[in-house]
VORO-216254 format. One record per residue (C-alpha): x, y, z; residue in three letters. Coordinates in pm, whole numbers, plus 32768, in hexadecimal, padded with zeros to 4 digits. Layout:
BEGIN
XYZala
...
END
This chain:
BEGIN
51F9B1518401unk
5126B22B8502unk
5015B2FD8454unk
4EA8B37684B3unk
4DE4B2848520unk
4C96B2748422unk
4B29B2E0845Dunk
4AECB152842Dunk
4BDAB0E98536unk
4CAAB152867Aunk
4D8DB06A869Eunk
4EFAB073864Funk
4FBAAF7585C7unk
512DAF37861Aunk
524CAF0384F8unk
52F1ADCF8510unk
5443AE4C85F1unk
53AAAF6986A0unk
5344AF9587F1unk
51D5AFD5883Dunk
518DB15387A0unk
512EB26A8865unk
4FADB2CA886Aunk
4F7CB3BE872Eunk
4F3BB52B87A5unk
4DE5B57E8830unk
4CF8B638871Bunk
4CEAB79A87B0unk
4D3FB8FA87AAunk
4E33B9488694unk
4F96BA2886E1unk
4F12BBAB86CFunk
506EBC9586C9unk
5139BBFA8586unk
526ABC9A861Aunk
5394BC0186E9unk
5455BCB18820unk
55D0BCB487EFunk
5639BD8D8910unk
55D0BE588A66unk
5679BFE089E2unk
568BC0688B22unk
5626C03B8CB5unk
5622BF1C8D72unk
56B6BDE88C7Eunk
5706BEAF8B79unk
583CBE2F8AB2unk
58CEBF398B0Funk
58EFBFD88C9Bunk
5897C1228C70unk
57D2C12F8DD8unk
593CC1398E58unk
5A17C1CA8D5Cunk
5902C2DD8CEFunk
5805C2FA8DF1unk
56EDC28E8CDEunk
5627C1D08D91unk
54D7C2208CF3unk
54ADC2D38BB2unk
53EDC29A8A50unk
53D3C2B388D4unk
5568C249886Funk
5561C34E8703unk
5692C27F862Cunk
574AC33A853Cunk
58BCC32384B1unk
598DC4398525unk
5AA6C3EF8455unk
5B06C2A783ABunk
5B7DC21084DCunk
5A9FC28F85E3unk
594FC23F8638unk
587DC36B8703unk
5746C31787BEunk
5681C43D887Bunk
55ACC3DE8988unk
5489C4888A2Cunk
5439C4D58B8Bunk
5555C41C8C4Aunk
5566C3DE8DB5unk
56A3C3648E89unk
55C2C2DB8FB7unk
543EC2648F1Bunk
532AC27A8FF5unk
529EC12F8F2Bunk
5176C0EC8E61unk
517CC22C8D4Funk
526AC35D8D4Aunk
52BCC4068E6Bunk
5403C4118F8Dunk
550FC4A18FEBunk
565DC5408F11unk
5564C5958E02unk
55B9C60F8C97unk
54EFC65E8B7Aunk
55EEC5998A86unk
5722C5148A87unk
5803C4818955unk
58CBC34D8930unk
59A7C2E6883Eunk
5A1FC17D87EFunk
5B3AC0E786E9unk
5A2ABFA3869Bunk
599FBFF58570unk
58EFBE7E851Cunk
57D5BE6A85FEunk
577EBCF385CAunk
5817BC74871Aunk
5790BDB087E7unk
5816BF53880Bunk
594CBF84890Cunk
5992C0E4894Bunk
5B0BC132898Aunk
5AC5C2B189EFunk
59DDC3B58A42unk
59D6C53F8A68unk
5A1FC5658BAAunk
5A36C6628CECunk
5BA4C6978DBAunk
5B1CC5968EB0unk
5AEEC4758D5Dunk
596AC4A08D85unk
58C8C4D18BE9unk
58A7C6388BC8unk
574FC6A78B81unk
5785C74E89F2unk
5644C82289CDunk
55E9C8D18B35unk
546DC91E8B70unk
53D7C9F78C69unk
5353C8998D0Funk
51E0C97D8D6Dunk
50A5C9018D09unk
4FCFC9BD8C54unk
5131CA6C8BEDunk
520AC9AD8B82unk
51F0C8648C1Cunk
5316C7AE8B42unk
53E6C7A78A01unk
53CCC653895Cunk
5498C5EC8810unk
53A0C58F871Funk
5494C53185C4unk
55ECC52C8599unk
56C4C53C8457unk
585AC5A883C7unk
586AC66E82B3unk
59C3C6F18214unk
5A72C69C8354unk
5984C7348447unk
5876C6C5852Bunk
56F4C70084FEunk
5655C6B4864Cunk
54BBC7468628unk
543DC750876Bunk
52DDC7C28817unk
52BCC8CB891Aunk
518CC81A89EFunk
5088C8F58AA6unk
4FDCC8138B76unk
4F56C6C38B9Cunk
4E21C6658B83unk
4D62C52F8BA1unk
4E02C3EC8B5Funk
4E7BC43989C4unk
4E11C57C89A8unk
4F0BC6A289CEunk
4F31C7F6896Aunk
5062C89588EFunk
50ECC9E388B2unk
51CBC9A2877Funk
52CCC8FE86C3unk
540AC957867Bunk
5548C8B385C1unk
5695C8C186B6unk
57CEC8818613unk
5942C7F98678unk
5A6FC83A85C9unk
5B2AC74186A1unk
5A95C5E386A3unk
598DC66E877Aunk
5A5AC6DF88A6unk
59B4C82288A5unk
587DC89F87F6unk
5813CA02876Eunk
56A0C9DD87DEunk
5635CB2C87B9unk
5660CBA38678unk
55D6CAA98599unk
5491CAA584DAunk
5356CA8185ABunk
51FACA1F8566unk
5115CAD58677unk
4FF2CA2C86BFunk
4EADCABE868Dunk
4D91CB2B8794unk
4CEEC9FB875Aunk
4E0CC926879Cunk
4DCEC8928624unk
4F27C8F08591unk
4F79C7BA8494unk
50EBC7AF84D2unk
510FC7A4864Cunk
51B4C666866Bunk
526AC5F8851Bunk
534AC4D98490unk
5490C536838Funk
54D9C466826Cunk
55A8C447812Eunk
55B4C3937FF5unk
56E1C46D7F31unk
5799C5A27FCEunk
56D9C6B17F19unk
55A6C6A37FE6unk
551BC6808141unk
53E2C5F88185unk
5349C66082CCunk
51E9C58F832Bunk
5124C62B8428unk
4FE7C6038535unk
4F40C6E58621unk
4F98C6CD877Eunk
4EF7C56C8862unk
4E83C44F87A3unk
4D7BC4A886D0unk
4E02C56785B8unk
4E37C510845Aunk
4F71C4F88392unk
4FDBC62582A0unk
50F7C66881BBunk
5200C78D8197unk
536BC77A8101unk
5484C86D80D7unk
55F3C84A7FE4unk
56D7C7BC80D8unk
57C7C91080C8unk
56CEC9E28145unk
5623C933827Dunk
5658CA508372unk
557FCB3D82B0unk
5426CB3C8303unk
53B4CBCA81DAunk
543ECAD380F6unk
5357C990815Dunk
5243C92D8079unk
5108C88E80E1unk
5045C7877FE0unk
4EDFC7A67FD3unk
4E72C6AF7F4Dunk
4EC9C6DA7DD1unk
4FF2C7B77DD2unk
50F6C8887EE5unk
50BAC9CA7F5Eunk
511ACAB4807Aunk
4FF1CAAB8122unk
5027C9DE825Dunk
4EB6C9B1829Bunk
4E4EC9408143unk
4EC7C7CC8156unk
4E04C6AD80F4unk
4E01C54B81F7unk
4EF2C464816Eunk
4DBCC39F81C7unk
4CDEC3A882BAunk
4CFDC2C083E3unk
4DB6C37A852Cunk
4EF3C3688558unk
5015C3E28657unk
5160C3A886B5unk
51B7C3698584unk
530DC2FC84B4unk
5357C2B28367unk
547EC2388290unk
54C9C1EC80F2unk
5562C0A080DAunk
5616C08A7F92unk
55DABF087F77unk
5456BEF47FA5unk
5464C06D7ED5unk
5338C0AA7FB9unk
5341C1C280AEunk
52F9C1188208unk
5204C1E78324unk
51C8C146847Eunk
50C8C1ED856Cunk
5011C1AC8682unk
4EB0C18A8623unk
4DFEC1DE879Bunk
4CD1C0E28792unk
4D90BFD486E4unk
4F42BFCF8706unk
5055BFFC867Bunk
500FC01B84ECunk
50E8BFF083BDunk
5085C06F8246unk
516FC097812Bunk
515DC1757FCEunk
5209C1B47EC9unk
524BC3487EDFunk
521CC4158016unk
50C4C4A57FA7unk
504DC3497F61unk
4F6DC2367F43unk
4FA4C1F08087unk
4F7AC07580BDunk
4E42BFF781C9unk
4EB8BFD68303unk
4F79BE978393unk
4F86BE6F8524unk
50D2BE34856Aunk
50AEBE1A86F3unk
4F70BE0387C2unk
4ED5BE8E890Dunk
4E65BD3F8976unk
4FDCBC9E8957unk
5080BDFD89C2unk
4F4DBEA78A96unk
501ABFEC8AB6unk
50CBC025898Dunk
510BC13E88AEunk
5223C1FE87D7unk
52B1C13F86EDunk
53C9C1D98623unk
54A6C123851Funk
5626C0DE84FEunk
56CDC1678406unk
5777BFE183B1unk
55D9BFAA8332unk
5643C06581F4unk
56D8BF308153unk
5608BDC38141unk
54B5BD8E81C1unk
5520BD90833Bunk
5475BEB383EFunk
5533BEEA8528unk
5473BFFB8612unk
5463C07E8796unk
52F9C03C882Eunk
52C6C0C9899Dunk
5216C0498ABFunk
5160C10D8BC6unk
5145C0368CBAunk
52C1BFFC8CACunk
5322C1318C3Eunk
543BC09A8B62unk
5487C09189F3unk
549EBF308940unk
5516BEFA87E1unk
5454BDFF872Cunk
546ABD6D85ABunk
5341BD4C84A2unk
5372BCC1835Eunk
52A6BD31823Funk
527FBD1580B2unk
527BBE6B7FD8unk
5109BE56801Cunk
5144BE5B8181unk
5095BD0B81AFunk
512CBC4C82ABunk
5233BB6F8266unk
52D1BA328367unk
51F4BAB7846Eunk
521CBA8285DDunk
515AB9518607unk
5127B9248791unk
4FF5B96D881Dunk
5019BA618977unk
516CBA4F894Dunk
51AABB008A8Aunk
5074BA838B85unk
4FA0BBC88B5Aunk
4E6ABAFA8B34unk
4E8CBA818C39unk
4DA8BA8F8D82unk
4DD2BA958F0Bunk
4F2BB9D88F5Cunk
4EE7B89C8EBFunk
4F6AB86C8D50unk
4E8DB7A88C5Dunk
4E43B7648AF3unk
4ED5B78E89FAunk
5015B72C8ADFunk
502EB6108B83unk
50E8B5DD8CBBunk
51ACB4D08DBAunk
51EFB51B8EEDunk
51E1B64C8FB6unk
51B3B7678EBEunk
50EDB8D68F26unk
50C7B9FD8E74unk
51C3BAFA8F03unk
5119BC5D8EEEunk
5228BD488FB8unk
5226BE128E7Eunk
534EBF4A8EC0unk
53F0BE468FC5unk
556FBDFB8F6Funk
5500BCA48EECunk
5422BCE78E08unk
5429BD1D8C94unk
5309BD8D8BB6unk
5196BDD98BDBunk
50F7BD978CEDunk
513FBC298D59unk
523BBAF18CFBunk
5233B9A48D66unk
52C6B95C8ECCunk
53A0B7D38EA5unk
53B4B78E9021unk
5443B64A903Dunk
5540B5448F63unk
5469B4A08E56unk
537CB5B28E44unk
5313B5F18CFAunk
5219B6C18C15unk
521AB62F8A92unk
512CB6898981unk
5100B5BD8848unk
50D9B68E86FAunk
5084B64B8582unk
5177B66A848Bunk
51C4B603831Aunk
52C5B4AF82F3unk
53F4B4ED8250unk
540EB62C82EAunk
552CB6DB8395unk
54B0B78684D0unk
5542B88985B0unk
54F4B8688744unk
553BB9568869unk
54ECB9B389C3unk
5585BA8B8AE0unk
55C6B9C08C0Bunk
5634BA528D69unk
56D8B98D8E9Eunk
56D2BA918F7Bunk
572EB97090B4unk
5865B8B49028unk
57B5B79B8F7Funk
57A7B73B8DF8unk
5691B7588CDFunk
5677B6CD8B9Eunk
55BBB7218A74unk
556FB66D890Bunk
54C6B5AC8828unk
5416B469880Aunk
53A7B38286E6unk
5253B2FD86CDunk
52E5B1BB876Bunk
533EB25A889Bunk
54A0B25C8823unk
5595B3AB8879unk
5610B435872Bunk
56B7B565879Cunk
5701B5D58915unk
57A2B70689E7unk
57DBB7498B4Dunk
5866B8388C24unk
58F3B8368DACunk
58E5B9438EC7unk
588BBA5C8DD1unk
57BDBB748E94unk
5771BC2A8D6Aunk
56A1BB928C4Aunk
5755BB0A8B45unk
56F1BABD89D9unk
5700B94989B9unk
56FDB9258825unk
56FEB7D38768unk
5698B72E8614unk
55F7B5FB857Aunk
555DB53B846Cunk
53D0B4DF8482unk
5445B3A783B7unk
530DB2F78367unk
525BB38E845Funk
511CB471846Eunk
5159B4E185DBunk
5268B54486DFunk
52AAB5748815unk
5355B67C88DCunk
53A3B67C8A29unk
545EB7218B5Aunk
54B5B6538CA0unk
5565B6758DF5unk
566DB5C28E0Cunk
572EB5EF8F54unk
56CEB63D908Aunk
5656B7CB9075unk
5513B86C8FE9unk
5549B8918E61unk
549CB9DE8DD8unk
53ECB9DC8C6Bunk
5398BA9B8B62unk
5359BB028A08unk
5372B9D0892Funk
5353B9D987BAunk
5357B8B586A5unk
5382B9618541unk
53F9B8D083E9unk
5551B953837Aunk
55D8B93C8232unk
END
């Protein structure tokens, strides 16, 4: 059996008919973001091409929502067909686009088999804006829903932007589609206009539903530093403005601007779902000092749970967004989009919580994608053979996710890092390997005597592909995962994850 060495004594011993173990893990930094990346949605390495097949080669946000039984929507933000790299900006430029996919279980990643789309196969911008600053500089979908067979897309009608999360905006409005979203009355829906102090509390909102009397809308001010407030409506009479109460705290009213916090941290970007198993209405916002946060309750107006971190800055330095999938309304699997700045993509990733919204079978890898690291050399808590650099071409064709990976240059190259765990344990690993030069990878799992209990490789693959395998801790109290070149060309890394599954 491997386990922790004790405070009396360092040394190891070795089983009878075991090879020498492994080194346990160096005492250090625990894993910060609990959650686990299952796909690239769009851009460069996304599972799906929609550079080529779309011209969405940078956009943000990725709002989920079932358009019918059989058809997942997802509306996008600011989308461009050539990206100027490192934030939003280019060429071909929309203010939103929709597309639609048939894969309703997100748990190996989001294809897309169609988008809204131009004569000329480029995604049709839905919403037009005026695309003037200090106008209207953009229309960006904020919430997304289907009621009775139609579409409920809010979106807001942004002024200007301001410093880096603060923006103004001149309303919002609910568009609606009577045909799977092909085409959208954006005109004549309810609108919130914002106030001359830019304080409006439901500028940017999230949609959600527990029966199909009533829709809840939750709402912040415009930017980042708003709180979250409460309105809902009976789901037959949506389009009329008048009809939407407000809660204030103790009971619903039709005054807009006497709501209560749901509680009082800031919030933005927000989303929220009911999942019927948990019975716990389910809210993920970003939280602007902090990350992506998750709190649960038991009724729209409350308790709201403390707030769980769900992905941080320092493993995802540009994140934000974070809007759930509408498959997270069953189990304790929360499946949501997170974007990245720097990338300007859209990246579903999986959390999985209790009714509490404690964290359950947590992401247990510590910089799971090299974001601690610094300069080009790669160091603890990773250990490496061979000729490994940091590879920090972030917006390049080769690269994947925040703003570095690990660079395999050479056959035997390797990065490995050895984690705690509990024996007797099942454990799910991944990583996304690319061999962008026609040479192999390989990615697993080791025992605490150096043995390989589970392994996966992949050849000539230019894109990054999820490498995804299991094993048993056994008896022991750490692993180790790995990723190694194998062949003769450079072997691309990122994203790893080690997480109990049931």
């Amino acid at each position: 059996m491997c386990t922790r060495p004790t405070p009396e004594s360092d040394e190891e011993s070795t089983p009878p008919g075991t090879s020498a173990p492994t080194p346990p893990p160096v005492d250090g930094p625990t894993a910060h973001t609990p959650s686990v990346v299952i796909s690239k949605i769009t851009g460069a390495n996304a599972l799906t091409d929609t550079v080529s097949r779309w011209k969405v080669r940078g956009t943000d946000l990725g709002i989920f929502w079932m358009g019918d039984d059989a058809t997942l929507l997802t509306a996008f933000g600011d989308t461009f067909g050539t990206w100027s790299g490192d934030g939003g900006g280019g060429q071909e430029w929309r203010s939103n686009v929709l597309l639609r996919s048939s894969q309703l279980n997100p748990s190996d990643g989001i294809t897309f088999d169609s988008a809204i789309e131009e004569e000329d196969g480029m995604a049709r911008e839905l919403i037009p804006s005026m695309k003037l600053s200090g106008i209207e500089m953009t229309t960006i979908p904020t919430a997304a829903i289907a009621v009775g067979g139609r579409q409920y897309m809010a979106f807001m009608s942004v002024n200007e932007w301001g410093d880096p999360g603060r923006w103004n905006t001149n309303f919002s409005r609910i568009a609606y589609s009577d045909d799977l979203g092909e085409t959208w009355n954006y005109e004549d829906g309810p609108t919130w206009e914002n106030t001359e102090d830019w304080s409006h509390p439901f500028q940017m909102v999230a949609f959600a539903q527990r029966d199909a009397d009533t829709l809840y809308m939750f709402g912040t001010p415009n930017g980042r530093a708003g709180t979250v407030s409460l309105a809902r409506v009976a789901s037959d009479r949506i389009l009329e403005r008048d009809a939407w109460e407000y809660w204030d705290g103790s009971e619903w009213g039709s005054d807009e601007f006497a709501v209560t916090p749901l509680f009082d941290s800031p919030a933005s970007e927000l989303s929220v779902i009911y999942n019927r198993d948990l019975d716990r209405w389910v809210m993920v916002t970003l939280q602007e000092a902090d990350g992506l946060i998750l709190r649960t309750a038991p009724e729209p107006t409350g308790p709201w749970s403390d707030a769980t971190l769900i992905a941080d800055p320092i493993d995802h330095p540009s994140l934000y967004g974070g809007f759930i999938h509408p498959a997270s309304a069953e189990g304790n699997d929360i499946y949501y989009a997170m974007s990245e700045w720097r990338t300007y993509s859209v990246y579903l990733l999986r959390v999985t919580i209790d009714a509490d919204g404690a964290i359950q079978r947590p992401n247990l890898v510590p910089d799971h994608n090299f974001e601690w690291q610094l300069g080009d050399e790669i160091g603890a808590p990773w250990t490496i053979t061979g000729a490994v650099k940091q590879d920090t071409i972030y917006g390049a064709s080769n690269h994947f996710s925040g703003i570095t990976n690990a660079r395999l240059a050479e056959a035997g190259a390797e990065v490995s890092q050895r984690i705690w765990v509990d024996p007797g344990t099942r454990y799910e690993a991944a990583a996304f390997l690319s061999v962008p030069d026609g040479g192999s990878g390989e990615f697993g799992v080791r025992g605490c005597d150096g043995t390989v209990l589970a392994s996966a490789s992949t050849t000539g693959n230019d894109s990054y592909e999820r490498l995804l395998v299991s094993a048993d801790s056994g008896e022991c109290e750490w692993l180790e995962i790995y990723a190694q070149s194998t062949g003769d060309g450079a072997v691309l890394v990122d994203a790893f994850s080690l997480a109990e599954r049931e």
